[in-house]
Every structure is written in structure tokens, then in C-alpha cells.
C-alpha positions in Angstrom: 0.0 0.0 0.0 2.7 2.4 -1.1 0.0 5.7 -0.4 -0.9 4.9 3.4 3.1 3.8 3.8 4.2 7.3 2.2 1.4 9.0 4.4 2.7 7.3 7.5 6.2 7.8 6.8 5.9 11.6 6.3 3.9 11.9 9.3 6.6 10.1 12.1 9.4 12.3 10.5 7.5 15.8 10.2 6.4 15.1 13.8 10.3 14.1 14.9 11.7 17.1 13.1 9.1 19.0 15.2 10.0 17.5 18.5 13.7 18.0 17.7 13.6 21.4 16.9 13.1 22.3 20.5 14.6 19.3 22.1 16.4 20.4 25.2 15.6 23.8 25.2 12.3 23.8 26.9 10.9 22.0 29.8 7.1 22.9 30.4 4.7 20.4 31.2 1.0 20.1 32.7 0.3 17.0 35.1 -2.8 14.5 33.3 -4.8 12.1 35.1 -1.8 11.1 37.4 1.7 12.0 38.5 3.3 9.5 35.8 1.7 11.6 33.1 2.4 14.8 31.8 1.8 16.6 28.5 4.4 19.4 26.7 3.2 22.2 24.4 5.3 19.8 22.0 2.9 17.1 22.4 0.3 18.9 20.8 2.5 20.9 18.2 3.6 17.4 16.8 -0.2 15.7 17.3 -1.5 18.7 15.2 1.3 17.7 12.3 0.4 14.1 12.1 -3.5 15.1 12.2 -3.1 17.6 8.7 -1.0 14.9 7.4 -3.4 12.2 7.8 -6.1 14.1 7.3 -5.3 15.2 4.0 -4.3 11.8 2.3 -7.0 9.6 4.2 -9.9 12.4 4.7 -12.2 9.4 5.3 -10.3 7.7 7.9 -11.2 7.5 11.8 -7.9 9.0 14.0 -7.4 8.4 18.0 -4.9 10.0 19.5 -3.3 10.2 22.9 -4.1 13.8 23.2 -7.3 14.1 21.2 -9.4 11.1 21.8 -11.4 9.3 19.1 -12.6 11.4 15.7 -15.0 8.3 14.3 -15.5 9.3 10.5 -17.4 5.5 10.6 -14.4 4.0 8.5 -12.8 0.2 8.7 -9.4 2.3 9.2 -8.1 3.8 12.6 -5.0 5.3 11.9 -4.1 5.2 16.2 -1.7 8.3 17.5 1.0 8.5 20.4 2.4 12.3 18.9 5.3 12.1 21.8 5.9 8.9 22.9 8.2 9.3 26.4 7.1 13.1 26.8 8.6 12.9 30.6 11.9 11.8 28.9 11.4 14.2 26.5 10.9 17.3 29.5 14.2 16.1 31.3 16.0 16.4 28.7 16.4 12.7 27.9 16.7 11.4 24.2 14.3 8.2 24.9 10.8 9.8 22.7 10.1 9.3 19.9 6.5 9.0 17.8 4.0 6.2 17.0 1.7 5.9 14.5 -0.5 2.4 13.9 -3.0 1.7 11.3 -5.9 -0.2 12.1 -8.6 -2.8 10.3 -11.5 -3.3 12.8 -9.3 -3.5 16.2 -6.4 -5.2 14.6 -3.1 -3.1 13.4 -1.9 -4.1 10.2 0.7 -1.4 9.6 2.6 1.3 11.5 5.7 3.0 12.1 8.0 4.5 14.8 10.6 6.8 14.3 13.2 8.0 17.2 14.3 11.3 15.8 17.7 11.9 18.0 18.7 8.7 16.8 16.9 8.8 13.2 15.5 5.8 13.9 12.6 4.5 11.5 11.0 1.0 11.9 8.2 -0.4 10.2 5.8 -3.4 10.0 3.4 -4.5 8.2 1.3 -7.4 9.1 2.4 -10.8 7.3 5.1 -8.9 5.8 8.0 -8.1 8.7 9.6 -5.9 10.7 12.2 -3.2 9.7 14.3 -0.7 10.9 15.9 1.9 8.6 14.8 -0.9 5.6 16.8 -3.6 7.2 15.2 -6.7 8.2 14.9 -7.0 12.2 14.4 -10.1 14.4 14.2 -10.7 18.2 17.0 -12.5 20.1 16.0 -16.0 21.0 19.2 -16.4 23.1 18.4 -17.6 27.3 16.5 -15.2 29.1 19.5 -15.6 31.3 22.0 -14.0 28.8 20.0 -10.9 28.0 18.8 -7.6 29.0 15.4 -6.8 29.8 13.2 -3.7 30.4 10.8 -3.1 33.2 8.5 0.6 33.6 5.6 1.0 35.8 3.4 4.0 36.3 2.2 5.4 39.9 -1.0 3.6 41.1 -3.3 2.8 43.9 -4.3 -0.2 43.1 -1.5 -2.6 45.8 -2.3 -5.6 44.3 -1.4 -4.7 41.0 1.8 -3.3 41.5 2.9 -6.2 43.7 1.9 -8.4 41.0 4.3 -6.2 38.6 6.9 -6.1 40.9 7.1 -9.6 41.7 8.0 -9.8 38.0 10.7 -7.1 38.4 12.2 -9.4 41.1 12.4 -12.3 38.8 13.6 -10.1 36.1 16.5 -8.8 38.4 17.5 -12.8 39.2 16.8 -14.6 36.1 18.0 -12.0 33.1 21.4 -10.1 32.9 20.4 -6.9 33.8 17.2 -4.6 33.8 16.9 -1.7 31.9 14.0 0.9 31.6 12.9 4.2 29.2 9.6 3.7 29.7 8.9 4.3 26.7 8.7 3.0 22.9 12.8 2.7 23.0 12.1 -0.3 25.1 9.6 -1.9 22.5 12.1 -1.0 19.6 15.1 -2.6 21.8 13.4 -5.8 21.9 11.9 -6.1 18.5 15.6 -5.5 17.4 17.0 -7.9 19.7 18.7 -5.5 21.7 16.3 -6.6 24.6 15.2 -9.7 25.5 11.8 -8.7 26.4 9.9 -5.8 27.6 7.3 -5.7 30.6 5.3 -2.5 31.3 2.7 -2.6 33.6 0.4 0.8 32.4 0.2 1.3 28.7 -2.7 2.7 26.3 -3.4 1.5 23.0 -1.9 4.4 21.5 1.9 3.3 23.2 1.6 -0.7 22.2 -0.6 -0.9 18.9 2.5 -0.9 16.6 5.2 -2.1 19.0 2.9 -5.4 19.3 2.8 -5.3 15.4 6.4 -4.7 15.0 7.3 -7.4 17.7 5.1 -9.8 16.4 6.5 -9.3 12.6 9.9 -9.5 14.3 8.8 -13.2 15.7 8.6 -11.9 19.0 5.3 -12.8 21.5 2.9 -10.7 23.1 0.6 -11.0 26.0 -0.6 -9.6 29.1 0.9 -10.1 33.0 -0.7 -13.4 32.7 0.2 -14.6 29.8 -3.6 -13.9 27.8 -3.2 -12.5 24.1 -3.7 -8.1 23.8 -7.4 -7.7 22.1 -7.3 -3.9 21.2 -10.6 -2.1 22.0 -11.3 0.8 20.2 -15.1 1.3 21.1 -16.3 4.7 22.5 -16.2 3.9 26.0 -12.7 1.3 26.4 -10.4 3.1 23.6 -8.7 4.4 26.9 -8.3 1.2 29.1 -5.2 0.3 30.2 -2.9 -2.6 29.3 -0.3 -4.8 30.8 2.3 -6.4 28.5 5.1 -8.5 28.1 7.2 -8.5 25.0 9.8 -10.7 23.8 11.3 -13.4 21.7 8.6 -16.6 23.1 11.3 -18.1 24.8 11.3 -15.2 27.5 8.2 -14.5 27.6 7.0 -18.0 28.8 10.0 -18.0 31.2 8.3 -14.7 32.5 5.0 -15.6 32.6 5.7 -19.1 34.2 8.4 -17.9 36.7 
């Protein structure tokens, strides 16, 4: 589909251009619904990009975005928005953000993008078709949990339970792989998809920060599920689009170790 690939291409890099512009020269942010999660003026600078973008070459298409919420059109298509992916990264000063665009049929992404501009980082998937980065072919590692980094990120929450669930799986991460890592953000996701990670557990994401990391990981013969091991149905209906998900990411091999510790 060379148009919706040249669409979703321009988008990520007119977006990262935008976010590098200012990079490290401003620090402003408003708190959201919690003290993990902030917004920048950048956020909405970039989201505003992407929108005229898409809006233009797919005038028929739905859009939900992180900062904008669901425009239904009534379309097949969901072209599904994270403008600033790491934004409190992005406010310190840090170089783990990036953008994320996914493309989907019903609830299921078929094609998306990511692009890390401080590193000029594109990758791509499409489903059925692989995972890329830059137009080289990526794969996860399938070495040993043991012999591997992972990633762990967590949000603030008052739900006990939850979070000792998640940190018991940060223990075993700390005892069973080499080391543990975290962005919390999609530099994680890329990482493992690449192979640079063994596998990725976040505790608090939104469709918007795993649609196209579970299509890129997936392409790149990695697994996804949630905490406990059930596959990631996306919801996009009216009143879920802005549930939260648990994942773990990985080549299957560390996944089921993590799942079945």
C-alpha cells in the first residue's frame, strides 16, 4: 500500500523534526490524570502535524490520538496516534521519545511506524510482511533469558495488588535475566523487536503506546501478552479506547519463562 506507507512515513518524520527542533531547550509540562503523566506544548505541536497529514491523504479515515481522543468518520481504518511517545523523557532532557503511528482494520493493526528522531531511527511493519528498521530486516533475540537484558517501567497507582503483582515480575527479572533496563517508553519496544532486549514488561500502557510495538514485535517473531500470559485484544469502542494494558514483549522463549516464573 505504497499511499498509506508514504502518508505514514511523512507523518513520524514531520512530527520528529518537530520534537527535535526544541529538544532540550524547553521543559514545560502540565500534570494529566496522574503523577506519571504529563503533556508538553510539543505534544500537541507534533499531534497537530500528524492530524493535517493524515487528514489530508485519508480524509475518510477514523484518528485516535493520545491527546485528542477518538474522531469516528465510521471508516474500517483507525490510523491510532502516540504524537510524543516518552514526553517525561522528553521534559528532562532525555533522548528516549520518539512518535507512533498504527493503522488499524477493525481493532487489529496491520501497519505502522516509529521513528526516534535523536537517533533517526525509522521502523516499520506490516502485518504478514516483517519488521524493519531503517529498511533492514529485524528479528528478536532467542538467546536464554539468562543471557539478555530486559526492560521493566511501571506507572504510579493505587491499586497494591497490581503493583505487587508487577513487581514480583521485576524481582524475577532482576534474578533470572542479565540486567534490567528501563525508558519507559517506545525505546524499550524498539530494543526488543531488534534484539537488543530480550523482552519488555510494562505494567500501564494505552493503545496508543503498544498498537504498533505489538505489530512490529510480532512481525519481528517476537510474542505478546498480558501479566498473565492472555493474548492483547485492542478495544477501540467509544467507552474502552482508553483502558489500560499490561504487557510482556519478547522473543517466546522469555516471555514464557516470564510468565511461568
Amino acid at each position: 500500500m505504497p499511499h498509506l506507507n508514504e502518508t505514514l512515513f511523512k507523518a513520524l518524520k514531520a512530527a520528529g523534526k518537530i520534537q527535535m527542533l526544541v529538544f532540550g531547550c524547553q521543559n514545560s509540562f502540565e500534570q494529566k490524570e496522574s503523577i506519571s503523566s504529563i503533556v508538553t506544548p510539543v505534544d500537541h505541536i507534533s499531534e497537530k502535524s500528524i492530524f493535517e497529514i493524515i487528514s489530508n491523504a485519508c480524509p475518510g479515515h477514523n484518528i485516535l490520538s493520545e491527546e485528542c481522543g477518538f474522531i469516528n468518520k465510521g471508516s474500517d481504518f483507525t490510523w491510532v496516534i502516540d504524537p510524543l511517545d516518552g514526553t517525561s523523557n522528553y521534559a528532562a532532557g532525555l533522548p528516549w521519545f520518539g512518535v507512533l503511528i498504527a493503522l488499524l482494520e477493525g481493532n487489529i493493526p496491520f501497519m505502522g511506524g516509529a521513528y526516534i528522531p535523536s537517533q533517526k531511527s525509522l521502523y516499520f511493519a506490516e502485518s504478514k510482511r516483517g519488521a524493519f528498521l531503517n529498511n533492514r530486516k529485524i528479528s528478536v533475540c532467542n538467546e536464554p533469558l539468562e543471557n539478555q537484558l530486559t526492560a521493566f517501567s511501571t506507572d504510579a497507582s493505587p491499586d497494591e495488588a497490581y503493583l505487587d503483582k508487577g513487581l514480583s515480575i521485576f524481582r524475577f527479572l532482576v534474578n533470572n535475566s542479565r540486567n534490567v533496563r528501563s525508558t519507559n517508553s517506545l525505546v524499550d519496544f524498539m530494543y526488543t523487536a531488534e534484539g537488543k532486549l530480550g523482552a519488555t514488561v510494562n505494567l500501564f500502557c494505552k493503545i496508543w503506546d503498544i498498537a504498533f510495538p505489538c505489530l512490529l514485535i510480532e512481525e519481528a517473531g517476537g510474542k505478546i501478552t498480558d501479566i498473565k500470559g492472555n493474548p492483547i485484544n485492542f478495544d477501540i469502542s467509544p467507552g474502552s479506547f482508553n483502558k489500560d494494558y499490561s504487557i510482556i514483549s519478547g522473543a517466546e522463549n522469555c516471555v514464557d519463562d516470564i510468565i511461568n516464573k
